[in-house]
MIDOSE-1310 file (N, C-alpha, C; in nm, 2 decimals, decimal comma, always signed):
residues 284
xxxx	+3,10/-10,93/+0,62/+3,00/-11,04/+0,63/+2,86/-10,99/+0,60; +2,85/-10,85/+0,68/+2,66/-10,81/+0,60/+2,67/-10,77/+0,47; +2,77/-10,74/+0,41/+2,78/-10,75/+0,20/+2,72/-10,85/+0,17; +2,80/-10,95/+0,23/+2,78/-11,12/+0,21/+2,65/-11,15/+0,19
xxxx	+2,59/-11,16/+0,31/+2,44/-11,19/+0,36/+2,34/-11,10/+0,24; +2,38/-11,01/+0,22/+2,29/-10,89/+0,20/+2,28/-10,93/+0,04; +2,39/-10,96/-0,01/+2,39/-10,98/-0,15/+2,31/-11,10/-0,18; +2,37/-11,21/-0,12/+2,33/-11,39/-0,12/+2,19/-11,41/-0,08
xxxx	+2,17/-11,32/+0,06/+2,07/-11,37/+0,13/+2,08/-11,50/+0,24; +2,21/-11,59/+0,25/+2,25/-11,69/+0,30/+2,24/-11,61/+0,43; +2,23/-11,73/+0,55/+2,25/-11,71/+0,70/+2,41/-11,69/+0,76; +2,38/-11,66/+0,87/+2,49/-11,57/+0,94/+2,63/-11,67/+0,94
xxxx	+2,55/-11,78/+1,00/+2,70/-11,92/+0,96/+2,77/-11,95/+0,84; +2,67/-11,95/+0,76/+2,68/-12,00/+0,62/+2,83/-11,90/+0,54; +2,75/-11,79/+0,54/+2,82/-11,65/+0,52/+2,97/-11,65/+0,60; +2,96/-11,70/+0,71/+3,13/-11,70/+0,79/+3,19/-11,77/+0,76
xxxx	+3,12/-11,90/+0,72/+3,21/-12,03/+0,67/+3,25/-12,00/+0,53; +3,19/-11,93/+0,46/+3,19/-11,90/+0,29/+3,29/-11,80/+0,31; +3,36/-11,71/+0,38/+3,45/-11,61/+0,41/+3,60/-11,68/+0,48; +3,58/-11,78/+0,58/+3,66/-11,86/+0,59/+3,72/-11,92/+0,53
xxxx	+3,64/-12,05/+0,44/+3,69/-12,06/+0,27/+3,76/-12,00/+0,23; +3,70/-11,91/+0,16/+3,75/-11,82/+0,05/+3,86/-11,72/+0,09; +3,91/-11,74/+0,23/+4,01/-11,63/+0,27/+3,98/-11,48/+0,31; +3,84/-11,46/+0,27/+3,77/-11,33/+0,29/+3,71/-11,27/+0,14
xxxx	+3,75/-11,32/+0,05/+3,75/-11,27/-0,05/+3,58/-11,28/-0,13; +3,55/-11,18/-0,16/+3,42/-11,15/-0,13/+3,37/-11,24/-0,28; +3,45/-11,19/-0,36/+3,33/-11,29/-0,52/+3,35/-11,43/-0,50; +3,49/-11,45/-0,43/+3,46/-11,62/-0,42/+3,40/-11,67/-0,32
xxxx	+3,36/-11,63/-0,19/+3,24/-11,65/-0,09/+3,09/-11,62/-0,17; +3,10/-11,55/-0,24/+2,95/-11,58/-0,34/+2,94/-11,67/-0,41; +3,05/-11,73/-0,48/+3,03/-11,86/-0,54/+3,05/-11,94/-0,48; +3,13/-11,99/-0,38/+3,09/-12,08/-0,30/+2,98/-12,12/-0,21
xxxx	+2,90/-12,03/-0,18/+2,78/-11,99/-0,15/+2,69/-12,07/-0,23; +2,68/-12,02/-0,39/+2,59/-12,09/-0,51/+2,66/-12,20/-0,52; +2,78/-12,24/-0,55/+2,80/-12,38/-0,54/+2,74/-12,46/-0,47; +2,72/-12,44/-0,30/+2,64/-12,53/-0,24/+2,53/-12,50/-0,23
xxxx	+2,44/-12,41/-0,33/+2,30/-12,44/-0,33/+2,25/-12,35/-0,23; +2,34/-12,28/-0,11/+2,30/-12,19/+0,02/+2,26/-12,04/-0,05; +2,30/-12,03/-0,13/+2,26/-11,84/-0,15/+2,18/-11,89/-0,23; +2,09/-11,89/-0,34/+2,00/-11,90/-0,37/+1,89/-11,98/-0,33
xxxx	+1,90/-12,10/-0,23/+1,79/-12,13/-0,13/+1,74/-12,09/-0,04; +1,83/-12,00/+0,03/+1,83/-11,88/+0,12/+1,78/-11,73/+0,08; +1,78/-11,71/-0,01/+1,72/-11,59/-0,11/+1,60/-11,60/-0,11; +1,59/-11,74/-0,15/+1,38/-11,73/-0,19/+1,33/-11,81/-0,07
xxxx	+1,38/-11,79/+0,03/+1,33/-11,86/+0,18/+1,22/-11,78/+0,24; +1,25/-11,63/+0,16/+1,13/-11,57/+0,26/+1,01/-11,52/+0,14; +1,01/-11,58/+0,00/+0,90/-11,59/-0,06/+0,79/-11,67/+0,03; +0,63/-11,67/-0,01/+0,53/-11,73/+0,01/+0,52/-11,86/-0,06
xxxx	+0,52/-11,99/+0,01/+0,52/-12,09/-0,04/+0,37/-12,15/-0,02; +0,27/-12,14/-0,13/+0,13/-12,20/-0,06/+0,09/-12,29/-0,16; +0,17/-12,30/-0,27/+0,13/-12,43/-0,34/+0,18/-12,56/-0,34; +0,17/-12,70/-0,40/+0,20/-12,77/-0,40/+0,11/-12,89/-0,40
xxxx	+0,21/-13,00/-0,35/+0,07/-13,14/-0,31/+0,15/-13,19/-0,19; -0,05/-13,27/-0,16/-0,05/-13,35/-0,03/+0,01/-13,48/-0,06; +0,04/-13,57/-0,05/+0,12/-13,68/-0,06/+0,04/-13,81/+0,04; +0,02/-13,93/+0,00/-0,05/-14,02/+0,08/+0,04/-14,11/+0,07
xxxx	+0,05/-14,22/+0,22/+0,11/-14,35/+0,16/+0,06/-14,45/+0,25; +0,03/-14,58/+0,29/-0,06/-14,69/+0,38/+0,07/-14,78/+0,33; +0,13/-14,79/+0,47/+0,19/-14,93/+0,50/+0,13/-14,99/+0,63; +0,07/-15,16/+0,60/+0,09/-15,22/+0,72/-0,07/-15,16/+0,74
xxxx	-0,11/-15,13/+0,89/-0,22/-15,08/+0,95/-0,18/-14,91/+1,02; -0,03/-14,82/+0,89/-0,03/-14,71/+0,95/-0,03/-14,62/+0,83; -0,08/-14,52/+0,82/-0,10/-14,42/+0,72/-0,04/-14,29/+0,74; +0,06/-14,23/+0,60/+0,10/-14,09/+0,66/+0,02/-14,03/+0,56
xxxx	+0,02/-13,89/+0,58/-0,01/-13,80/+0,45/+0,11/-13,63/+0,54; +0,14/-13,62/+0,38/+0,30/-13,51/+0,39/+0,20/-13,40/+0,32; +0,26/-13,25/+0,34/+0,22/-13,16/+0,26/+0,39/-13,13/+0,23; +0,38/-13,05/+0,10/+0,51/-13,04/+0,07/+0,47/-12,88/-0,01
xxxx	+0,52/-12,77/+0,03/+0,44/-12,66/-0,03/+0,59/-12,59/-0,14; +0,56/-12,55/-0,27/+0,61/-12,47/-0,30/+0,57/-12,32/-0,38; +0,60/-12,26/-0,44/+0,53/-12,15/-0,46/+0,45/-12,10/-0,61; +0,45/-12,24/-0,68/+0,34/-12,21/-0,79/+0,27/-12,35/-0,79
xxxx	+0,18/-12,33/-0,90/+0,14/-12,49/-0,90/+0,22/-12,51/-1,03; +0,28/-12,44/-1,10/+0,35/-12,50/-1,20/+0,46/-12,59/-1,18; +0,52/-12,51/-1,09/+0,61/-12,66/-0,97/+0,56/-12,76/-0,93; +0,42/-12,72/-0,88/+0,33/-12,84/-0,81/+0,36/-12,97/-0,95
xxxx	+0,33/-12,96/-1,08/+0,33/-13,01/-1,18/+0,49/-13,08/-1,22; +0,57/-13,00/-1,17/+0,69/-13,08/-1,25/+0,73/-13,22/-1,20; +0,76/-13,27/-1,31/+0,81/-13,43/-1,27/+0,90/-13,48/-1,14; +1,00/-13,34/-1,18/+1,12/-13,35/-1,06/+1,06/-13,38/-0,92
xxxx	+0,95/-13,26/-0,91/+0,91/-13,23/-0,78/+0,83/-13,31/-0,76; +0,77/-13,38/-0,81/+0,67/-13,45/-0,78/+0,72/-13,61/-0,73; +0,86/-13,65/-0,82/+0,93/-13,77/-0,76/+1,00/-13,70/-0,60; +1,05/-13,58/-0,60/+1,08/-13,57/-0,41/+0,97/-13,61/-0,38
xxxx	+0,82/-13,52/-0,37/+0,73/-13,52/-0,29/+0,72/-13,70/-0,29; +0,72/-13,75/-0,36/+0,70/-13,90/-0,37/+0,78/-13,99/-0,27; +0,91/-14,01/-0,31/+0,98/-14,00/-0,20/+0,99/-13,98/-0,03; +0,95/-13,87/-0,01/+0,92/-13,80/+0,13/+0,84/-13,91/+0,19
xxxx	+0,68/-13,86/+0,11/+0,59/-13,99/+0,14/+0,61/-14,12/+0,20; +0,75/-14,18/+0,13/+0,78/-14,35/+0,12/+0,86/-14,34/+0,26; +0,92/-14,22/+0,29/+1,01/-14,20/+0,44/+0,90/-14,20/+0,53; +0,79/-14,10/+0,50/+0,74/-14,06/+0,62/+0,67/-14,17/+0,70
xxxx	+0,61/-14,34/+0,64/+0,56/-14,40/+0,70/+0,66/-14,47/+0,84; +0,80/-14,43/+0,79/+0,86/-14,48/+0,95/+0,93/-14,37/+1,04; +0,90/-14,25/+0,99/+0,87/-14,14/+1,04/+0,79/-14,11/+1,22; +0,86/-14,13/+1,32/+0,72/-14,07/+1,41/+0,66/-13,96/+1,42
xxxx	+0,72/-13,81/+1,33/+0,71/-13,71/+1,36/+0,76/-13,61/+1,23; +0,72/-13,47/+1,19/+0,78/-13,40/+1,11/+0,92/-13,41/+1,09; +1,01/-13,37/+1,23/+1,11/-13,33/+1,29/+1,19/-13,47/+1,23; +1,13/-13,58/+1,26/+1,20/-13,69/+1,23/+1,20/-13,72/+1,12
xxxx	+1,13/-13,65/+1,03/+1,11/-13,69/+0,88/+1,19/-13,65/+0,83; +1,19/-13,49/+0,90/+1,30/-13,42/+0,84/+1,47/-13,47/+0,81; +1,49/-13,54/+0,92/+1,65/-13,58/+0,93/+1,66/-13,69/+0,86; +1,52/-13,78/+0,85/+1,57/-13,88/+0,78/+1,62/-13,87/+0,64
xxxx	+1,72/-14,03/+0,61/+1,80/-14,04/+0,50/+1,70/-14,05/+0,38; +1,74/-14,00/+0,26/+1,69/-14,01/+0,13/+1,84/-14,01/+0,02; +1,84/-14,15/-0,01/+1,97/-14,18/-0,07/+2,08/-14,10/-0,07; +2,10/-14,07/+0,08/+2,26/-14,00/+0,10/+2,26/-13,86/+0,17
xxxx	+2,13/-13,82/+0,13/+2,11/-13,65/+0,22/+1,96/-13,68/+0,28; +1,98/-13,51/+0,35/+1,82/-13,57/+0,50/+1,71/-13,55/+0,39; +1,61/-13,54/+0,43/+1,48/-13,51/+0,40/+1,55/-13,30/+0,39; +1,53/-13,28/+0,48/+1,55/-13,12/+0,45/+1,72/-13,09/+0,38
xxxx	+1,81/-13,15/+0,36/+1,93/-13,12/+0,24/+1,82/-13,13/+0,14; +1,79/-13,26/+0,09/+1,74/-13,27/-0,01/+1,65/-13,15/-0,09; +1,54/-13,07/+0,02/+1,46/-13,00/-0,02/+1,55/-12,85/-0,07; +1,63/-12,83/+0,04/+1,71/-12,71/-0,02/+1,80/-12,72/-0,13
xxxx	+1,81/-12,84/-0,15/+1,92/-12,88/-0,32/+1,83/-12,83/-0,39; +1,64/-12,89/-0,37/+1,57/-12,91/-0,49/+1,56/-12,71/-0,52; +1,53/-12,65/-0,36/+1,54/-12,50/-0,42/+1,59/-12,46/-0,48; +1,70/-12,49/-0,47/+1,86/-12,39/-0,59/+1,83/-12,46/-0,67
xxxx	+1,79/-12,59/-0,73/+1,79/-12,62/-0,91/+1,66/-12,57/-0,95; +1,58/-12,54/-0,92/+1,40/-12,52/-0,93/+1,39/-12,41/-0,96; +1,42/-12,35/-0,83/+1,47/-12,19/-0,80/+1,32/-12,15/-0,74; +1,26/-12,22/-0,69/+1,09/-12,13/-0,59/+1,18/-12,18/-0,47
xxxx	+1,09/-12,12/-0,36/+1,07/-12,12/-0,22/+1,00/-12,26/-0,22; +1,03/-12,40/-0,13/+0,96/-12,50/-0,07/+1,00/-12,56/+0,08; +0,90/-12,60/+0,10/+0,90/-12,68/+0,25/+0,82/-12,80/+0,29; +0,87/-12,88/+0,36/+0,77/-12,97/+0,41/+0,72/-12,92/+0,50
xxxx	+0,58/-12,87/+0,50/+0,49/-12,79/+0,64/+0,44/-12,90/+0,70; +0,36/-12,98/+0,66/+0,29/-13,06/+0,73/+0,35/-13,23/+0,75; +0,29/-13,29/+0,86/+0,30/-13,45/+0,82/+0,20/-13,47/+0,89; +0,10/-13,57/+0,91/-0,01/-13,61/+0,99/-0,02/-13,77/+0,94
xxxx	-0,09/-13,88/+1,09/-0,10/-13,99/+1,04/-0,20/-14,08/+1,12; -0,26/-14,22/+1,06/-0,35/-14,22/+1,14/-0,34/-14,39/+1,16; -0,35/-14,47/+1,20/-0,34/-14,62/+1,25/-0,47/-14,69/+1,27; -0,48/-14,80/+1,24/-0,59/-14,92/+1,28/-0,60/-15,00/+1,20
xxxx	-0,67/-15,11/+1,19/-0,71/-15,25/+1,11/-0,68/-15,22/+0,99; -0,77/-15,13/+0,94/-0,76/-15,12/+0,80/-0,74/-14,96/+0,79; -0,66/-14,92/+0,71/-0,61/-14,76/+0,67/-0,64/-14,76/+0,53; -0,74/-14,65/+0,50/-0,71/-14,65/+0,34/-0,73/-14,48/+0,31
xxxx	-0,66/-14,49/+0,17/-0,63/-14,32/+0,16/-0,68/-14,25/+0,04; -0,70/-14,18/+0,01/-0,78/-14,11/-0,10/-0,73/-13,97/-0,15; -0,67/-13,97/-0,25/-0,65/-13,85/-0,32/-0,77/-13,76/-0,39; -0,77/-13,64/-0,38/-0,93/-13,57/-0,44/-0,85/-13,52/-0,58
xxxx	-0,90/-13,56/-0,71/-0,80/-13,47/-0,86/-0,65/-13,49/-0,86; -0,64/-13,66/-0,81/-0,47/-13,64/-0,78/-0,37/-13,59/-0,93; -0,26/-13,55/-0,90/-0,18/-13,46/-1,02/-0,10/-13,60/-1,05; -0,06/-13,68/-0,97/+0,03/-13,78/-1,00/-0,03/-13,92/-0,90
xxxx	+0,02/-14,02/-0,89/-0,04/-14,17/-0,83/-0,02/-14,10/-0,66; -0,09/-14,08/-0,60/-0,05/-14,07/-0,49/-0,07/-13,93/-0,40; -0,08/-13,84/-0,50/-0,06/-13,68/-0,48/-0,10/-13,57/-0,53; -0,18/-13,54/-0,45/-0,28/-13,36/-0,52/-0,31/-13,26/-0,39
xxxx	-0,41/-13,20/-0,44/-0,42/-13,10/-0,36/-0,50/-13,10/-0,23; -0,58/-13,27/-0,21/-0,59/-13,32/-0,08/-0,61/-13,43/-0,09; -0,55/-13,48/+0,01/-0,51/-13,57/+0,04/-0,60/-13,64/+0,16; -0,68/-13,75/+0,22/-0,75/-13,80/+0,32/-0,70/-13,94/+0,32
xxxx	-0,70/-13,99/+0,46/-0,65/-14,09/+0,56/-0,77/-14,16/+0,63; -0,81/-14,28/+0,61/-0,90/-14,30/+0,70/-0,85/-14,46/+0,78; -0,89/-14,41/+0,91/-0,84/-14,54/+0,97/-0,98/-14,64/+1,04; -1,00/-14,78/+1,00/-1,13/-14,85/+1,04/-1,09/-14,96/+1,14
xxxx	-1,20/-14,97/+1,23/-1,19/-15,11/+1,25/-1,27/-15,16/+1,26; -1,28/-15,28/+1,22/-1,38/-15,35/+1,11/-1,40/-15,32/+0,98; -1,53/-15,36/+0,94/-1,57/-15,29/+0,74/-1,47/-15,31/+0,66; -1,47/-15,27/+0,57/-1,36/-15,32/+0,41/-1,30/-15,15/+0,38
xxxx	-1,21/-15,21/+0,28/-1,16/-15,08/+0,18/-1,28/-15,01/+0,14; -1,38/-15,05/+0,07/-1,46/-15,03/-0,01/-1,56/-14,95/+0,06; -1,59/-14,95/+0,19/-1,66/-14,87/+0,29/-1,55/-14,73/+0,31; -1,43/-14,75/+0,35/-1,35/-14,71/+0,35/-1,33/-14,57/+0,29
xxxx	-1,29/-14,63/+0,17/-1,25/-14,57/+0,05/-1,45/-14,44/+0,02; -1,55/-14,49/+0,06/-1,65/-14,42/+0,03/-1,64/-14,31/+0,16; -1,57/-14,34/+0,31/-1,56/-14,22/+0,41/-1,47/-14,13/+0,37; -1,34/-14,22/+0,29/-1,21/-14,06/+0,26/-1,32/-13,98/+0,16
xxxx	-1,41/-14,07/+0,07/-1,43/-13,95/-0,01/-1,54/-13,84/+0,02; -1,61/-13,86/+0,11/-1,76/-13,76/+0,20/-1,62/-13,66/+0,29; -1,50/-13,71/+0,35/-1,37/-13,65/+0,36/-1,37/-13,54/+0,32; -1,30/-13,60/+0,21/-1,26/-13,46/+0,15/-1,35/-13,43/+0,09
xxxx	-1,50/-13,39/+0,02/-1,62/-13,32/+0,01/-1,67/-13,24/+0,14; -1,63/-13,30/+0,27/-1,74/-13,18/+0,39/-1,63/-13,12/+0,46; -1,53/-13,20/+0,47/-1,40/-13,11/+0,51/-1,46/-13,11/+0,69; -1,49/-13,22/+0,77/-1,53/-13,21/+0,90/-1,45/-13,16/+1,00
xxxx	-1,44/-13,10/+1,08/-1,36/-13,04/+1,21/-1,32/-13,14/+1,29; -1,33/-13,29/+1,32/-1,31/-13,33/+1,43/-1,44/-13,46/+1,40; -1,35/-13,58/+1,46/-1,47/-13,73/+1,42/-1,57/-13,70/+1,51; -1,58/-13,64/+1,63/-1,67/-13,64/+1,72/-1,66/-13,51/+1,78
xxxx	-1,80/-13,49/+1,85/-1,80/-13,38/+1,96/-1,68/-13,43/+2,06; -1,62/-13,53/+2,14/-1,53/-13,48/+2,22/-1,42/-13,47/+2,17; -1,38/-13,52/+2,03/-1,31/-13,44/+2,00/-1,24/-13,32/+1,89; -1,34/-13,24/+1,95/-1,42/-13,07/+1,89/-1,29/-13,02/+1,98
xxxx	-1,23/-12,91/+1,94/-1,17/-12,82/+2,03/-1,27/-12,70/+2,07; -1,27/-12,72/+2,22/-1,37/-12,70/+2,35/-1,33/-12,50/+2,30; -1,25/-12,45/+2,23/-1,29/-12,28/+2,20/-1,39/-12,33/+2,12; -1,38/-12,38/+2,01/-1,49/-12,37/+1,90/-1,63/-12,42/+1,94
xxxx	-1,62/-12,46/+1,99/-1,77/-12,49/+2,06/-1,81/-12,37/+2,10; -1,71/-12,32/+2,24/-1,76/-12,25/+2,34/-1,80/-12,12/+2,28; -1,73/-12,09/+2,11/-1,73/-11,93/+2,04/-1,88/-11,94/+1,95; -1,93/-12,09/+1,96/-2,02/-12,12/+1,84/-2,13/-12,11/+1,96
xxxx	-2,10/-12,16/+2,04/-2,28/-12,16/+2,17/-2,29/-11,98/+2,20; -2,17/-11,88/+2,21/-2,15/-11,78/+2,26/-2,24/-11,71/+2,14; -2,23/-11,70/+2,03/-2,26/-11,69/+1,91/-2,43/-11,69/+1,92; -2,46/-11,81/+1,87/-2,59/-11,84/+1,90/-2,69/-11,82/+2,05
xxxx	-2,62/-11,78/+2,12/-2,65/-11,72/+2,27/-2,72/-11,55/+2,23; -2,65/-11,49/+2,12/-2,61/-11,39/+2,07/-2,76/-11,38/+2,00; -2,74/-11,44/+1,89/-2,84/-11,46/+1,75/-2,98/-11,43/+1,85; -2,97/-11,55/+1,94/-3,11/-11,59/+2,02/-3,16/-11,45/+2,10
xxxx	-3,05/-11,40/+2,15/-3,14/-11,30/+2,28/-3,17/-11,15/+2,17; -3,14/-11,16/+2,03/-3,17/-11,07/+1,94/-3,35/-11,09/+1,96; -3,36/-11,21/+1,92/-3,52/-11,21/+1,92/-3,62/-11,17/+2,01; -3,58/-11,17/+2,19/-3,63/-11,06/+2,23/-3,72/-11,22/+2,33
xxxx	-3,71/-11,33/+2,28/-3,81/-11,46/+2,36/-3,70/-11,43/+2,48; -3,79/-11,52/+2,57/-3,70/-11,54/+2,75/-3,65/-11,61/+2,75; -3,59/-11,59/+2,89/-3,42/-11,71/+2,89/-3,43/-11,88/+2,86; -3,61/-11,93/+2,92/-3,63/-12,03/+2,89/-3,63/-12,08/+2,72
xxxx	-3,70/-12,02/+2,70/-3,74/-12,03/+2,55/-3,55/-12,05/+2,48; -3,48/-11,93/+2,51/-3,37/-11,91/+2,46/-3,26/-12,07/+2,45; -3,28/-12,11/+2,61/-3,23/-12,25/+2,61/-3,26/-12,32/+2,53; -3,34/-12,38/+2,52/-3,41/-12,48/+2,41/-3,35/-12,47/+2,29
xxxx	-3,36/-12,31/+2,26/-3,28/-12,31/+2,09/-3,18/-12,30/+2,09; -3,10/-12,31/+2,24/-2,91/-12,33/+2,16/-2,90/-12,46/+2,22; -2,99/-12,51/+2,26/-2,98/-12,72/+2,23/-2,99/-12,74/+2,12; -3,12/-12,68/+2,07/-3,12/-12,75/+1,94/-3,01/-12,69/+1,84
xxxx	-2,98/-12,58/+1,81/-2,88/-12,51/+1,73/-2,75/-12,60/+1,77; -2,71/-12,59/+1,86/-2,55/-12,67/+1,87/-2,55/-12,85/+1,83; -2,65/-12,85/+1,87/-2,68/-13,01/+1,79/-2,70/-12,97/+1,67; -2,76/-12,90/+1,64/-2,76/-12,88/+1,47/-2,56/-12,89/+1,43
xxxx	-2,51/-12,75/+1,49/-2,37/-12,71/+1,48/-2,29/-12,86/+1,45; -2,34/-12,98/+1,56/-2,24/-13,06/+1,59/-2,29/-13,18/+1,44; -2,42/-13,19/+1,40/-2,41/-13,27/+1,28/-2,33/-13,19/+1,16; -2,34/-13,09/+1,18/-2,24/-12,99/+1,05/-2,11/-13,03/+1,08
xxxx	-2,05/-13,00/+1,18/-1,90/-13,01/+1,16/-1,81/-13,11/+1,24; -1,89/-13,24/+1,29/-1,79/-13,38/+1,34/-1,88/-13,47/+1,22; -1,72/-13,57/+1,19/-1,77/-13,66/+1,05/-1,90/-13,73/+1,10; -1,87/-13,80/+1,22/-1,97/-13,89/+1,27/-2,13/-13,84/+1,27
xxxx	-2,12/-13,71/+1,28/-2,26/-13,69/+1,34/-2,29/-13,61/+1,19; -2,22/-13,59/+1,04/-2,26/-13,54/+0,91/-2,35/-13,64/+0,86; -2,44/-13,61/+0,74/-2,54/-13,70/+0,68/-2,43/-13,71/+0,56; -2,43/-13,87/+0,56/-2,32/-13,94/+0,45/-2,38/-13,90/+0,33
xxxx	-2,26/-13,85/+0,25/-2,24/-13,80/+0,15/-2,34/-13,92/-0,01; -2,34/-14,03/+0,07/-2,34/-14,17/-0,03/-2,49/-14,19/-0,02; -2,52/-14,16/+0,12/-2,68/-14,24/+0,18/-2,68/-14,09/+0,26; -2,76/-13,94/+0,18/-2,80/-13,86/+0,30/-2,87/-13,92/+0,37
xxxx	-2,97/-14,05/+0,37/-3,08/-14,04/+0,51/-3,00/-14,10/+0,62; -2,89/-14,13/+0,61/-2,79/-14,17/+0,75/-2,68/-14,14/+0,76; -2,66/-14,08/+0,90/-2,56/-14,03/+0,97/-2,39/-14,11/+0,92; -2,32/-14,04/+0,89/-2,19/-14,13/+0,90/-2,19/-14,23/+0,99
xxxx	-2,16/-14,19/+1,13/-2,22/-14,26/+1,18/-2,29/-14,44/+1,23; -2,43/-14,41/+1,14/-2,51/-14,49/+1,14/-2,50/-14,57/+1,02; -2,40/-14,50/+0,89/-2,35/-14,64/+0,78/-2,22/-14,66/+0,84; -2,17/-14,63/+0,95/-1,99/-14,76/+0,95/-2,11/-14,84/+1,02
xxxx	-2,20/-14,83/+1,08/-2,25/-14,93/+1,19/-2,32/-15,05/+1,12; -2,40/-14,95/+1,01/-2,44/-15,06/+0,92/-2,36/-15,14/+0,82; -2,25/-15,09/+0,81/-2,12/-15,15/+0,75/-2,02/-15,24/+0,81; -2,04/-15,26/+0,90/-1,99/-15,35/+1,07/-1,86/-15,24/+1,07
xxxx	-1,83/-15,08/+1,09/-1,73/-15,07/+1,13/-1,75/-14,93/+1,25; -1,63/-14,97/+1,26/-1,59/-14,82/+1,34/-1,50/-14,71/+1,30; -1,50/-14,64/+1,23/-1,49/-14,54/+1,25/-1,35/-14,46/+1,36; -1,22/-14,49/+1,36/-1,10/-14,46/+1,46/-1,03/-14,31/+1,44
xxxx	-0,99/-14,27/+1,35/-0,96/-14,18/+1,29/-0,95/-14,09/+1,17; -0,92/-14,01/+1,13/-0,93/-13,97/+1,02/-0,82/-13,85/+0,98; -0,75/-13,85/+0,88/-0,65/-13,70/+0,87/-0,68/-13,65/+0,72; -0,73/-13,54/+0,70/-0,74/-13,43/+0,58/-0,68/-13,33/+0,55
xxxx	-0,57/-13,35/+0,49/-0,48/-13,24/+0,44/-0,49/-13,17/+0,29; -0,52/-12,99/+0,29/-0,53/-12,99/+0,16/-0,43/-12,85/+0,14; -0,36/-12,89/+0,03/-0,23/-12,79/+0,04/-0,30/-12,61/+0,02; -0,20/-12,53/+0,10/-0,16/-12,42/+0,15/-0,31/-12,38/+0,23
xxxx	-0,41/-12,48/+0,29/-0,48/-12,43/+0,42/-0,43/-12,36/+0,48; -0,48/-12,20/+0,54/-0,43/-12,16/+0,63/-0,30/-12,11/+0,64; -0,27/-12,10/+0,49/-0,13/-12,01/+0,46/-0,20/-11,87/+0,37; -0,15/-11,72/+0,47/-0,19/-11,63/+0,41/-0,08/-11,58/+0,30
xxxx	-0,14/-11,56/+0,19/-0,06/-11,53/+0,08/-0,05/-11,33/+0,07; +0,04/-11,35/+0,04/+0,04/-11,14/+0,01/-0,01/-11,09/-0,06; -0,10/-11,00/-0,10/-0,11/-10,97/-0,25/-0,05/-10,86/-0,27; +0,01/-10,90/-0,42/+0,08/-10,78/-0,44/+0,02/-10,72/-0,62
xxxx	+0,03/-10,56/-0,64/-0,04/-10,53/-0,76/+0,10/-10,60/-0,87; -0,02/-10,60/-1,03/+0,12/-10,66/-1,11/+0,23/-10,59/-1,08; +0,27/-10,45/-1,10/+0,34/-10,38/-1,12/+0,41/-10,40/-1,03; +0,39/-10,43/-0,92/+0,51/-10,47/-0,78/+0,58/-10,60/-0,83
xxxx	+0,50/-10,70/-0,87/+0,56/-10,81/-0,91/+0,66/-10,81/-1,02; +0,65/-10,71/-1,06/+0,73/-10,74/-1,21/+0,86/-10,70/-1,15; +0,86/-10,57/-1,11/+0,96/-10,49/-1,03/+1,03/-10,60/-0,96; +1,02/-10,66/-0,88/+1,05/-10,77/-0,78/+1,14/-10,84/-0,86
xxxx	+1,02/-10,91/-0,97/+1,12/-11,03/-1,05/+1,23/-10,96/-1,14; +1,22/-10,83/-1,19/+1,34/-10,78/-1,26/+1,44/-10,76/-1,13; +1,42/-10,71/-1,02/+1,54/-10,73/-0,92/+1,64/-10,88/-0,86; +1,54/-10,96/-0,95/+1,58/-11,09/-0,82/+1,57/-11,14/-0,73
């Protein structure tokens, strides 16, 4: 069974059930293996998957947006892939969760059959990494350079209550241009604060002023910090002389949530010199 695995790259079950099958017999446990798409999905499972698209879809007053990563953008590009990633999208709005996305039906197989089929005909490494979603009155969504109706490399969600599309549609797009941390200071994750005041605590006692003095300037510094990185408290992209903020208000809205997905965030890629790569792809 470790021939099996070792040659295929398939998991430990997969590998015993392909031996079962086959009576033991080693070349036809490998084709049975590629017949169902398991050894060659399983092979390129532990490549780096950091490309792809974000995927948006607004049903009703609920919005998802999917990341779907595979390992070039020339995949990101193909038709095929782009009708799954499409697809996914149209599931995920009755979706409550990743997990649930994943099992759900897509004309006859789950969300995740589906994706490992698309591996073995494709042949890159893909996954659905992300799903995120956001609710209220009005939901409207915005693609930044979308590659296809619906789908690029970020993806923003905004959820209002009160104001129009049209206001809307102007917050996804200051969105994805400032890329904010969080709609408000409360909800900032309380490290990032605490590493940004510690920081500037830092900066300050360089200068050598006293502890009073020192206060004053990480008031004003972290208020500075907090119009840089919560949407609400950014100078709108549309009208810098007013706070995000201060145009939903003047727009009669509020402002509920917001989700900004842009593919392979926060996925470390490996570098490798050409010469490793070639090696690599001449082994398989």
């Amino acid at each position: 069974m470790k021939q099996l695995r070792d040659t295929t790259g398939a998991g430990m079950m997969d590998a015993k059930k392909a031996l079962t099958e086959t009576d033991g017999d080693m070349e036809a446990a490998v084709d049975w293996l590629r017949t169902k798409g398991l050894a060659k999905a399983a092979k390129k499972s532990g490549r780096t998957a950091a490309e792809g698209l974000v995927a948006v879809n607004v049903e009703g007053g609920r919005g998802v947006a999917v990341e779907v990563n595979a390992e070039t953008d020339f995949v990101a590009k193909n038709a095929e892939f782009q009708a799954m990633v499409a697809s996914i999208a149209d599931a995920a709005v009755k979706a409550d969760d990743i997990e649930a996305l994943k099992a759900t039906d897509l004309g006859g197989k789950t969300v995740a059959d589906t994706i490992t089929d698309k591996i073995a005909t494709i042949g890159e490494n893909m996954s659905l990494r992300r799903m995120a979603s956001v609710s209220g009155d009005t939901v409207v969504s915005y693609i930044h350079n979308p590659a296809a109706d619906g789908m690029g490399k970020i993806g923003v969600l905004v959820a209002l209550k009160g104001g129009d599309e049209a206001f809307g549609k102007q917050v996804a797009m200051h969105i994805a241009a400032t890329n904010p941390a969080a709609l408000n200071e409360a909800e900032l994750d309380p490290a990032v604060v605490e590493k940004e005041k510690q920081v500037q605590i830092d900066i300050a006692r360089e200068s050598g002023k006293p502890d009073a003095v020192i206060e004053k300037m990480i008031v004003g510094r972290m208020k500075k910090f907090m119009s840089e990185v919560t949407l609400l408290g950014q100078s709108f992209v549309i009208n810098p002389d007013l706070t995000v903020e201060a145009a939903a208000k003047e727009a009669g809205a509020e402002i509920v949530g917001f989700v900004r997905l842009e593919v392979g965030e926060g996925i470390e890629v490996e570098k490798e010199d050409f010469a490793a790569e070639v090696a690599k792809a001449a082994q398989g």
